[in-house]
KOLGU-4560 file (N, C-alpha, C; in nm, 3 decimals, padded with zeros to 5 digits):
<recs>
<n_xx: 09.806 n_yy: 10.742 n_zz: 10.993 ca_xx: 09.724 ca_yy: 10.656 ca_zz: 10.909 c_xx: 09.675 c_yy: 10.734 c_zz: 10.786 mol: A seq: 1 type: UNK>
<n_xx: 09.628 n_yy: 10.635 n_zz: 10.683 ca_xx: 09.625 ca_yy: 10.709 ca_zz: 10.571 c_xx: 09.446 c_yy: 10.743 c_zz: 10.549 mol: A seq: 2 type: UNK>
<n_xx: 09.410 n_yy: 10.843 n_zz: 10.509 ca_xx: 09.316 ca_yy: 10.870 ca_zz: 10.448 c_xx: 09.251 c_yy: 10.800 c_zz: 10.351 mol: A seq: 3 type: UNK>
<n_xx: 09.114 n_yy: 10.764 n_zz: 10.356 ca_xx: 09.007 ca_yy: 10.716 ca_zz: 10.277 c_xx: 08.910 c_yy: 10.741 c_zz: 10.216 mol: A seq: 4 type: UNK>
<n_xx: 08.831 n_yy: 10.775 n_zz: 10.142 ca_xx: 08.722 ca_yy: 10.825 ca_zz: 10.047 c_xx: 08.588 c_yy: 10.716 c_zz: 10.066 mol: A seq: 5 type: UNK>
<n_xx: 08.504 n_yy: 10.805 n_zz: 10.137 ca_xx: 08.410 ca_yy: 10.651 ca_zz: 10.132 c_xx: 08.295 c_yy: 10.675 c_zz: 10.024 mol: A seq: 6 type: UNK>
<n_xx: 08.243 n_yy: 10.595 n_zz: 10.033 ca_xx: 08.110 ca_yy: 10.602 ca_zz: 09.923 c_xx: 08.009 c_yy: 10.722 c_zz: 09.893 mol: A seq: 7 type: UNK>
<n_xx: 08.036 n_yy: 10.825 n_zz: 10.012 ca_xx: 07.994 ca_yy: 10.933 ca_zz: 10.005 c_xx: 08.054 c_yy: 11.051 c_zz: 09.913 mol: A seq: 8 type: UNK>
<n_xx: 08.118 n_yy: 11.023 n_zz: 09.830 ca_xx: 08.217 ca_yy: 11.117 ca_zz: 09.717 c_xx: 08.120 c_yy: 11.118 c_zz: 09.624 mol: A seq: 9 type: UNK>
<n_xx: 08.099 n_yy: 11.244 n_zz: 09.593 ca_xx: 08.043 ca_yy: 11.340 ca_zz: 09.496 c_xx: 08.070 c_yy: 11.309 c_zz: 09.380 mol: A seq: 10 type: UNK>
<n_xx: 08.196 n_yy: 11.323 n_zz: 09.334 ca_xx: 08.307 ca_yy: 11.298 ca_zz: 09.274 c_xx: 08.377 c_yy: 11.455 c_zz: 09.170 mol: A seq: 11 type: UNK>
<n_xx: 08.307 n_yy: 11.555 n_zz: 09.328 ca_xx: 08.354 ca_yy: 11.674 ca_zz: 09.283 c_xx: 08.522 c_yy: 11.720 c_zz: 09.249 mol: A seq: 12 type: UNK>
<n_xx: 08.590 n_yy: 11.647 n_zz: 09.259 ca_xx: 08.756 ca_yy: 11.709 ca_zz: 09.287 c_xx: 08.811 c_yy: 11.752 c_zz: 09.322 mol: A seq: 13 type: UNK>
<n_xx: 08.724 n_yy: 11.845 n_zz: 09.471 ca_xx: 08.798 ca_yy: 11.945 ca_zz: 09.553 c_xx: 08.916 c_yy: 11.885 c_zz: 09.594 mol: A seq: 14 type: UNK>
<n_xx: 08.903 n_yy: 11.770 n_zz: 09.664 ca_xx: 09.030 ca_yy: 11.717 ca_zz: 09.720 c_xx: 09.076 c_yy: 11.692 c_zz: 09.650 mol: A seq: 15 type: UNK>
<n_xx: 09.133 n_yy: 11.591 n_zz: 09.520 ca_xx: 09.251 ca_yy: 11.610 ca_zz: 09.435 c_xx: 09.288 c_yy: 11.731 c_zz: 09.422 mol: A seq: 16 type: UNK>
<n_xx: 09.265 n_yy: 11.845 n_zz: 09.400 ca_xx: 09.301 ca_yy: 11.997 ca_zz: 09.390 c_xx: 09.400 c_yy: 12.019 c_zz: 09.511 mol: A seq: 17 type: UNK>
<n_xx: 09.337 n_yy: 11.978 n_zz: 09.612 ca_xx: 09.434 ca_yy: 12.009 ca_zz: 09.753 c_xx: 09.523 c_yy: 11.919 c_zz: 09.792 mol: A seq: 18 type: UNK>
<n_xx: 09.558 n_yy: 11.805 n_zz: 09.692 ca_xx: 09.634 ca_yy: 11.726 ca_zz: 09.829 c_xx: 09.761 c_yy: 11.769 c_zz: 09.755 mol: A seq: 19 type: UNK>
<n_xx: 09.871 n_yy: 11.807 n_zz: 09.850 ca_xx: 10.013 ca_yy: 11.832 ca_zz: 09.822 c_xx: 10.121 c_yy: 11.718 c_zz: 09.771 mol: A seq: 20 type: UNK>
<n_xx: 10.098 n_yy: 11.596 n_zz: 09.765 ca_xx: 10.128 ca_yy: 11.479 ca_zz: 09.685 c_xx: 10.051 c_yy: 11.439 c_zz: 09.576 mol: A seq: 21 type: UNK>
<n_xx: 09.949 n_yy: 11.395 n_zz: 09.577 ca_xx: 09.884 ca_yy: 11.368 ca_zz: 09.404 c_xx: 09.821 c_yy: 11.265 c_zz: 09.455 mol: A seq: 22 type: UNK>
<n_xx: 09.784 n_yy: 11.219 n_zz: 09.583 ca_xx: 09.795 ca_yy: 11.066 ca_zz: 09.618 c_xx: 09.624 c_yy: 11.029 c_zz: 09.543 mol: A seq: 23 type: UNK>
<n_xx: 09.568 n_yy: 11.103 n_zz: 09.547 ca_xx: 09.410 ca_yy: 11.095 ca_zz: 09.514 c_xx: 09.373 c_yy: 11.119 c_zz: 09.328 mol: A seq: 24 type: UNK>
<n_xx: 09.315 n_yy: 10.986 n_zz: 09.329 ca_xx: 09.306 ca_yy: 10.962 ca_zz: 09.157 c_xx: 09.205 c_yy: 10.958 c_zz: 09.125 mol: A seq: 25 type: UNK>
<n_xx: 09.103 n_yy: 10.996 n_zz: 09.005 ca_xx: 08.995 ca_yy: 10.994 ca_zz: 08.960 c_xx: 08.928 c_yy: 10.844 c_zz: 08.878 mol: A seq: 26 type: UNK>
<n_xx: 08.830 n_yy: 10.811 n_zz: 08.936 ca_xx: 08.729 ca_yy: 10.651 ca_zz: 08.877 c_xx: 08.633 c_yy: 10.702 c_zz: 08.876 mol: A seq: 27 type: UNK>
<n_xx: 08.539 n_yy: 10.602 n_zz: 08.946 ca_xx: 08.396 ca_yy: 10.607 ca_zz: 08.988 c_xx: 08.384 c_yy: 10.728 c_zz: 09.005 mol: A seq: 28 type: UNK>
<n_xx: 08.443 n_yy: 10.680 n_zz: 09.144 ca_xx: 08.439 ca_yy: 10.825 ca_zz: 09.286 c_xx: 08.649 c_yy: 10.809 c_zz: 09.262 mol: A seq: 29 type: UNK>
<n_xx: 08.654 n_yy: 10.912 n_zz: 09.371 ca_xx: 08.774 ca_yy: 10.918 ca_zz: 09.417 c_xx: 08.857 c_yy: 10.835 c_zz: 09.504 mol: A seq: 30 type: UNK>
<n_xx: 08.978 n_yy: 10.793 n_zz: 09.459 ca_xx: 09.032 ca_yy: 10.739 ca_zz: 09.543 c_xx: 09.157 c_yy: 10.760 c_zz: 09.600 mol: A seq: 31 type: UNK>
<n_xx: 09.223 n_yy: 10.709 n_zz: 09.717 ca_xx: 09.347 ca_yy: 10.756 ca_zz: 09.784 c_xx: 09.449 c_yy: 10.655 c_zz: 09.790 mol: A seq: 32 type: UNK>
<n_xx: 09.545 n_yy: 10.658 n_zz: 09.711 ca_xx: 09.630 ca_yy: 10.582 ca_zz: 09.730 c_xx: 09.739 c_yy: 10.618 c_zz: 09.887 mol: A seq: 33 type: UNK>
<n_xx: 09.717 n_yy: 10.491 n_zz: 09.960 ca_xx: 09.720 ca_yy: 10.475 ca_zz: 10.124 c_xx: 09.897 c_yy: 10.509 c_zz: 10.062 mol: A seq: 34 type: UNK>
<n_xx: 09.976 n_yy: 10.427 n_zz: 10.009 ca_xx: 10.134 ca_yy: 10.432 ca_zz: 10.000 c_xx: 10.210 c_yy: 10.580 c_zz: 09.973 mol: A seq: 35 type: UNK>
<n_xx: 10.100 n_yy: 10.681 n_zz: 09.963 ca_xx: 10.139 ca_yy: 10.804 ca_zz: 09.926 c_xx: 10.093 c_yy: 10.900 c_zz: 09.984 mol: A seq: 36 type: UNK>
<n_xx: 09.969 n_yy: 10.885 n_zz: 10.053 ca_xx: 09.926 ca_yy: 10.968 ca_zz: 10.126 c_xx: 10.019 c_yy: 11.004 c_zz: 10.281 mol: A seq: 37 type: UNK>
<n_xx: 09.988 n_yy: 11.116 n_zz: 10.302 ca_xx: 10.095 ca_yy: 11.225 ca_zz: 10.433 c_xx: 10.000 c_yy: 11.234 c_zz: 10.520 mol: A seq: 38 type: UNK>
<n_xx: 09.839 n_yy: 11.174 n_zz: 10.492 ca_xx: 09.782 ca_yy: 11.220 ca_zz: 10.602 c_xx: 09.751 c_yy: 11.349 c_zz: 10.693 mol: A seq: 39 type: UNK>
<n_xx: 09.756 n_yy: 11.431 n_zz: 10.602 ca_xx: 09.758 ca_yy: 11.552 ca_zz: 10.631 c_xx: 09.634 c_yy: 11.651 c_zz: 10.596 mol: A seq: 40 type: UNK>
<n_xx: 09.529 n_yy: 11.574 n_zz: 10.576 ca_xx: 09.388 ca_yy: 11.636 ca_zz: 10.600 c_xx: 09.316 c_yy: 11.705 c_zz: 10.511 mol: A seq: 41 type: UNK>
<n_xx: 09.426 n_yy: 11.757 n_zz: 10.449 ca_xx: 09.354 ca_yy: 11.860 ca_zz: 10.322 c_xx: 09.251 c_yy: 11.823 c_zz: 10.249 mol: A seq: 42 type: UNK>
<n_xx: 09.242 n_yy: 11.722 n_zz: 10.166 ca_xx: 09.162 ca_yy: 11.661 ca_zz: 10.156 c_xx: 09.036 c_yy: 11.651 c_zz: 10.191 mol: A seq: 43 type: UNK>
<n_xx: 09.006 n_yy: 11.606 n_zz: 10.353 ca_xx: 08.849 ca_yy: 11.644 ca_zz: 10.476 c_xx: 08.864 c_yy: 11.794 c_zz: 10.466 mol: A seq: 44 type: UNK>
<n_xx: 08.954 n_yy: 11.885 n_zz: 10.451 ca_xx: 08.909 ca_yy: 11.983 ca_zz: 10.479 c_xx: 08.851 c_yy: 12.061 c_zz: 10.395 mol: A seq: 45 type: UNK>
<n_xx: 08.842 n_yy: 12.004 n_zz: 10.285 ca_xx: 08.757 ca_yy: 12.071 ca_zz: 10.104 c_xx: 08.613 c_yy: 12.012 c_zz: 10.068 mol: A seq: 46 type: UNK>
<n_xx: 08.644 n_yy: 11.827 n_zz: 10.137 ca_xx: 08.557 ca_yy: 11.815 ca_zz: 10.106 c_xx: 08.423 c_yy: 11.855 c_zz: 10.097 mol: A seq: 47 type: UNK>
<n_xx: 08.302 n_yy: 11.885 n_zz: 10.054 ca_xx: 08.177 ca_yy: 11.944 ca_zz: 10.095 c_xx: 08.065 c_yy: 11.839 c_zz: 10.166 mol: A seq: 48 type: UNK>
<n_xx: 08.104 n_yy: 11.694 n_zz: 10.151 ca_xx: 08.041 ca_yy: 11.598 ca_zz: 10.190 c_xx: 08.152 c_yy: 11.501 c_zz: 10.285 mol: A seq: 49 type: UNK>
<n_xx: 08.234 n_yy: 11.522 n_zz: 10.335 ca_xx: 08.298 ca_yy: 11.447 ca_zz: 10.430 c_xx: 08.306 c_yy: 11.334 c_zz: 10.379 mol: A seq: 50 type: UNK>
<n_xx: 08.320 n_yy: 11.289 n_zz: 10.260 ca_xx: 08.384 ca_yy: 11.165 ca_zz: 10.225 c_xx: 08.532 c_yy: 11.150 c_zz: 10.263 mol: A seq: 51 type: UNK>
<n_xx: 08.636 n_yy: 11.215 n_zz: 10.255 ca_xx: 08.759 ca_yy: 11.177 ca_zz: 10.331 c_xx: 08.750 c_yy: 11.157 c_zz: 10.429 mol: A seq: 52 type: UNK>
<n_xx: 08.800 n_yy: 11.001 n_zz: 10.540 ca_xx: 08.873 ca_yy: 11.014 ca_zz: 10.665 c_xx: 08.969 c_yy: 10.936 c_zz: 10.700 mol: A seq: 53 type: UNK>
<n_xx: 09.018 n_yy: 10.954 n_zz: 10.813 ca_xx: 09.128 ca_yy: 10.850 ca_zz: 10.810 c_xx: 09.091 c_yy: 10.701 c_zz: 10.872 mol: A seq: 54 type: UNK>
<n_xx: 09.161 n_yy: 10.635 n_zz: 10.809 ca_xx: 09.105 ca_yy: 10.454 ca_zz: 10.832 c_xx: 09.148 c_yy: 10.457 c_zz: 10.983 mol: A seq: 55 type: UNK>
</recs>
């Protein structure tokens, strides 16, 4: 399953920095495009506020 950004995003950029596809794009806050994401965590694992998880 794909990874999600919830309302808790900073909108620091650690995770765009880490994800190995690009799937995560800059707005508001951050977001994850589900059709591209690998699910592969990097993302939760930068974050400093646990806004990434998986749906």
């Amino acid at each position: 399953m794909a990874y999600k950004i919830s309302d808790e995003c900073i909108a620091c950029g650690a995770c765009a920095e880490q994800c190995p596809v690009s799937a995560i794009s800059e707005g508001d806050k951050y977001s994850i495009d589900p059709e591209t994401c690998i699910s592969c965590g990097a993302c939760a694992g930068v974050c400093p506020v646990g806004a990434p998880a998986e749906e």
